[in-house]
N, C-alpha and C positions, 0 to 999 in steps of 0.2 A: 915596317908599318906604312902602309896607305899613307903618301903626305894629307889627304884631304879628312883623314880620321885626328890631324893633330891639335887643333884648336876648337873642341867642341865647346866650350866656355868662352870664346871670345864675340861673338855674337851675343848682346845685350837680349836680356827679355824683353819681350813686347808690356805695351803700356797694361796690360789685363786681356784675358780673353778676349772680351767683346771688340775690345780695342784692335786684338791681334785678328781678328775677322775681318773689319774693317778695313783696315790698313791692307789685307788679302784679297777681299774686294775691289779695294782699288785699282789693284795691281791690275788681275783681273781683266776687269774693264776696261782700261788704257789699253794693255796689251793687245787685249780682242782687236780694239775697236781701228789700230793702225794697222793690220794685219787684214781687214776685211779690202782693201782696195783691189791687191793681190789675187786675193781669192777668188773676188767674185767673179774678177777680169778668167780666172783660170776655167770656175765653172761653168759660166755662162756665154764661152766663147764661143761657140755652137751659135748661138745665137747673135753676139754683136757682131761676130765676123760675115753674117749676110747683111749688116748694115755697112759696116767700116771694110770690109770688101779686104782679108787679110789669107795667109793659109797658116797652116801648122807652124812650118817654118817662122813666119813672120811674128807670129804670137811667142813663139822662144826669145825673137828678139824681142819682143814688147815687156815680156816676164824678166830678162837679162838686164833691159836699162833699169828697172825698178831696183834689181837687188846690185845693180852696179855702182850705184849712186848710194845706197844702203853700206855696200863696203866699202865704199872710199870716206864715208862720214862717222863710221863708227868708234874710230879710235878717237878722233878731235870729239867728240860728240860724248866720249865715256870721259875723258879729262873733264869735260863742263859739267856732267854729273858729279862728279867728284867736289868739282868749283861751288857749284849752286846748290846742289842738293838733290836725290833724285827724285825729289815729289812735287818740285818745281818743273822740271822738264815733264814728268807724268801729268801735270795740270795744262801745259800746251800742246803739248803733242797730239791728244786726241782734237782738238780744234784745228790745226793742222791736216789731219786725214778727214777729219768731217768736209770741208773746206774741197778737198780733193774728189771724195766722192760725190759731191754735188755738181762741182764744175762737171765729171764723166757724165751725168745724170739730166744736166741742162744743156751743155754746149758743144760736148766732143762730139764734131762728126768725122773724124779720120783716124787713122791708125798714129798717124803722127801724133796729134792731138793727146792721145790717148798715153803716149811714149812721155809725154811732157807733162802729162798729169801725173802718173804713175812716179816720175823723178820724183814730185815735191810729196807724193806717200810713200817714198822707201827713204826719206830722210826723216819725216816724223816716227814710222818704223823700228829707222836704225839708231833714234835717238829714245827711244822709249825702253828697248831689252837692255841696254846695261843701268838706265836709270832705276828700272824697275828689280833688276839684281840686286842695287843698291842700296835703296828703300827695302827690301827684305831681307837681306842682313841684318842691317840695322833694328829691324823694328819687330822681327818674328823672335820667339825664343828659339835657340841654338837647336834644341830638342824635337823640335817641330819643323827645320828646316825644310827639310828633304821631300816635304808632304806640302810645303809652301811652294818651293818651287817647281814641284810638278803639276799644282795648283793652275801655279802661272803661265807653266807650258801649257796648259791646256788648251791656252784661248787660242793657238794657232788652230790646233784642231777643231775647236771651236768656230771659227771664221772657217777654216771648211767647213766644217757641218751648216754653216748660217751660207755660205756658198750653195754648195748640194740640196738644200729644201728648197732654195730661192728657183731654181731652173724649174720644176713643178707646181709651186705655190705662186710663182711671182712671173717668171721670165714667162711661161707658155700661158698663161692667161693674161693678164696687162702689159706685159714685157719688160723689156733686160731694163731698163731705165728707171722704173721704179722699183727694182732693186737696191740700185746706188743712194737714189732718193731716202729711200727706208734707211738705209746703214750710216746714212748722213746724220739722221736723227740720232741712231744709236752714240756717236761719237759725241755727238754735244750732251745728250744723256750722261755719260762715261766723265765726260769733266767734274758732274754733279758729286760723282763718287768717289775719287782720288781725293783723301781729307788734304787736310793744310797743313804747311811747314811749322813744326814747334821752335823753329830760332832763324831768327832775322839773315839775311843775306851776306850782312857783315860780320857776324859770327860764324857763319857756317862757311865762308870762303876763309877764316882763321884760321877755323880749328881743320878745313883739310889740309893747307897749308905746313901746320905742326903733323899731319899724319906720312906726307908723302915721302916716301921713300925708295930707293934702289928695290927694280926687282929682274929675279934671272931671265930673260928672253926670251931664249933656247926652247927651254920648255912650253910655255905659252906659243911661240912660233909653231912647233912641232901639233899641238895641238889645233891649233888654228887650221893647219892643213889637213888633219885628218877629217876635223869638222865641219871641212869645206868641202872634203870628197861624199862625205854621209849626205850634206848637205843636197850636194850635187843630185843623189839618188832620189831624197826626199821632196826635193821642191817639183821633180817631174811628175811626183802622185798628184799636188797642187791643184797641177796647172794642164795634165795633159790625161787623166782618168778619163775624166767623161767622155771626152774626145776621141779615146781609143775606145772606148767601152761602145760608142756609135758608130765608128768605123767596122766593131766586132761581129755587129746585128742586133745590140742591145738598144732600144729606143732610150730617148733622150731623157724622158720622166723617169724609166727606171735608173738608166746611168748616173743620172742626180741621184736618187734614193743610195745607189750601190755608194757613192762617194759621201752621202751624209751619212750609214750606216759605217761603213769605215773610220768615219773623223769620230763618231762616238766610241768603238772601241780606241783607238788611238786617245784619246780625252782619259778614257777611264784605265787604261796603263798605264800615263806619265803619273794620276792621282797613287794608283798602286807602285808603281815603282819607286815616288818617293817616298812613299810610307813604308816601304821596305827599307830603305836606303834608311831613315832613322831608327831602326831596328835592330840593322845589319852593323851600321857604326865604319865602313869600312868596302873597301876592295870596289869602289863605285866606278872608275871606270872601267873595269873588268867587265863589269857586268853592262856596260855602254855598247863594247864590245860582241859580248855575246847576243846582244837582241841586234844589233847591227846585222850578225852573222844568219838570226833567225831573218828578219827584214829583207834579206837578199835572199832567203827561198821564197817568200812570197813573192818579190818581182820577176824571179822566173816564171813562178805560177801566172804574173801576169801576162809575160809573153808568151807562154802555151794559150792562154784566155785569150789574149789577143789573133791568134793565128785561126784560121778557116777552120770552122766544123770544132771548136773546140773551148766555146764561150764558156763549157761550164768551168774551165778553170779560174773564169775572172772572177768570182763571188770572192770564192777563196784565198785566191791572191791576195786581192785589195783589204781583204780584212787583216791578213798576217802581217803586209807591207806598211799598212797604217801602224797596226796595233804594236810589233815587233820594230820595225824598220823605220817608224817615226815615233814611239812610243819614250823616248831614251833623254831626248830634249831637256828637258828637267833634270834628270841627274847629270846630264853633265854640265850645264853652269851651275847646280850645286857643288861640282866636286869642286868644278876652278873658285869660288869663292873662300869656300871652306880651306882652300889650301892657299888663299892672298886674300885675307882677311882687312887687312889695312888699307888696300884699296880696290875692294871688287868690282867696282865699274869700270875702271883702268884697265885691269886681266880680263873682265869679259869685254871690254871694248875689241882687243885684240884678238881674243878668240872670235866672238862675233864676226870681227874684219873676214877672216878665214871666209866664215859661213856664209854671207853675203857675195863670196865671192864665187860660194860655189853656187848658193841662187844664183848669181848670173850664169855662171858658165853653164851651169846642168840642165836648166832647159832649152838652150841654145843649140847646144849638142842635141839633147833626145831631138828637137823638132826639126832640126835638119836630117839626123839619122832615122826620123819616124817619115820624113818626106823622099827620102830616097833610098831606103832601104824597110820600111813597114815598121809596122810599132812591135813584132817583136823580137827585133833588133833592137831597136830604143829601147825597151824593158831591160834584156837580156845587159847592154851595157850600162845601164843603172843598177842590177847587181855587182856587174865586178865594181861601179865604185863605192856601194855600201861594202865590200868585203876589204877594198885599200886604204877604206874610211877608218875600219876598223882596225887595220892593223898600224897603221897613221898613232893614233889613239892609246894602244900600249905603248909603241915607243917613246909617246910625250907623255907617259903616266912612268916611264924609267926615267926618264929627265929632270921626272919633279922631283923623285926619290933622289937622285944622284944629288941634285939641286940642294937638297937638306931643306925643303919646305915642310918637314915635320916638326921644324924647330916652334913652341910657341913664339908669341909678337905680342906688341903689348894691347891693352884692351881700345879699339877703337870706338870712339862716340856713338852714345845709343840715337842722338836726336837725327831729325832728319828734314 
């Protein structure tokens, strides 16, 4: 048995439909809304980097300190969710990134500058995904998970997609600036709609207290790393698409479009894929796996796209490597939840840690290998680590098994 198919009754119902919408909502929002700094930095680099005067390379580095600072914060950062509650961290955090996008929008004139904003939105970021795990355990019905959390992956894709319209809509007619300006608002918007905590501070740091428990490592580690290599593959569509898509012969309006059409398939595979995943009841990171393994032929297809005389393979890359290749996000902090029920923000803090770390590392690498060896080489080696991501992934999906994380636990607090 799947450890992540053993506890389908321990996740409380949501307070009623409407209720359970809202609470979805929220998620939602926050999630989007600390995720848009990233992005937009990735889409609109074309154009900041003739103000802030940076190259390929140096934008690896500027995308690495954001999610480097995201992994070193994520595990202290999932205990505090556990502590406080994660709908309390989801009501600061998007203030946090609103905060961030506005300083890039008014003051940052240097690359530097830029590297020090980005730190304080990869900590609101790295503080919002396991809070937000956390709060939807808790609060979605069991039965509904899987469509919840792909819900909430979505917003990454999302934040691209709000990236890739902004270079057409915003950056070539008023420019990249009122970009951040706009996403700033969204984020204080976003506070509006993550509802309120149902028990005081001092009850909810009790009752985690009575919930914390030993849990096995091994397995979480193991996963952590494979997550961190998918990762690695995923954050270079991000941050470095457009950018090769203009290097390709693709103009800049369309290479936005090709990156905001790909973040909508991608959005609309994490929704499908967890609503398969409550269907299916089972065998979820297998199936992590196999679109991992789909995701790494589209990033071929993008380094055929990217190479002379042969752009038309970049349409269809970018759609497979979104939709396939980042499409997966969702199920997999469903499955690690569904299989550490008693403290899922703790388990995906750790796995999180992974991910963050392969945001740093993986566009670091493509943009020195896309500067000294063309982007597709850069492509090409972000397939192989969506395929070692993959195989990373079954072996900590044996580990959980071996682990006996199929054993029920007892029912952890519905409130939040």
């Amino acid at each position: 048995m799947d450890p992540v198919l053993a506890v389908p009754s321990l996740a409380p119902p949501a307070a009623g439909p409407s209720g359970g919408w809202r609470d979805l909502a929220g998620a939602l929002a926050a999630s989007t809304v600390v995720t848009l700094p990233v992005f937009l930095v990735g889409s609109l680099a074309v154009e900041i980097r003739q103000n802030l005067h940076f190259n390929a390379a140096t934008l690896g580095v500027i995308v690495a300190c954001y999610y480097a600072t995201a992994a070193t914060a994520s595990v202290p950062l999932g205990h505090l969710a556990e502590r406080v509650g994660g709908v309390r961290v989801m009501r600061v955090a998007p203030l946090v990134s609103g905060a961030a996008l506005l300083v890039i929008a008014a003051v940052v004139g240097s690359w530097p500058a830029l590297i020090v904003t980005l730190v304080v939105a990869g900590l609101a970021s790295s503080a919002v995904q396991p809070a937000a795990n956390l709060f939807l355990s808790r609060r979605i019905d069991a039965r509904h998970q899987g469509l919840a959390f792909g819900i909430k992956q979505s917003a990454i894709p999302l934040a691209s997609l709000l990236g890739g319209l902004a270079v057409p809509l915003i950056a070539l007619t008023v420019g990249w600036r009122w970009a951040f300006a706009g996403a700033a608002l969204l984020a204080v918007a976003a506070c509006a709609v993550v509802p309120r905590p149902r028990q005081s501070l001092a009850r909810r740091r009790a009752a985690a207290r009575g919930r914390v428990g030993p849990e096995p490592i091994a397995p979480l580690a193991m996963l952590a790393a494979g997550f961190g290599l998918a990762l690695m593959a995923c954050t270079s569509l991000g941050t470095f698409l457009v950018t090769s898509g203009v290097a390709a012969g693709i103009g800049r309006g369309a290479a936005g479009l090709v990156a905001a059409l790909a973040s909508v398939l991608c959005l609309a595979a994490r929704v499908a894929v967890g609503a398969r995943a409550d269907r299916r009841g089972g065998r979820h990171l297998v199936d992590v796996a196999v679109l991992l393994g789909l995701g790494a032929v589209g990033l071929l297809l993008l380094a055929v796209g990217s190479g002379d005389r042969l752009a038309w393979a970049f349409v269809p890359g970018a759609a497979l490597a979104y939709a396939a290749g980042w499409g997966w996000n969702g199920l997999f902090n469903f499955a690690v939840v569904r299989s550490h029920p008693i403290a899922p923000a703790r388990a995906t803090g750790i796995t999180q840690a992974g991910g963050r770390l392969g945001g740093m590392v993986g566009p670091l690498c493509f943009g020195l290998v896309a500067v000294h060896a063309r982007f597709p080489a850069a492509w090409s080696l972000a397939a192989a680590e969506a395929v070692a991501g993959a195989g990373l992934i079954l072996v900590g999906r044996r580990l959980l098994l071996a682990a006996g994380r199929d054993r029920p636990e007892p029912r952890p607090a519905p409130v939040q």
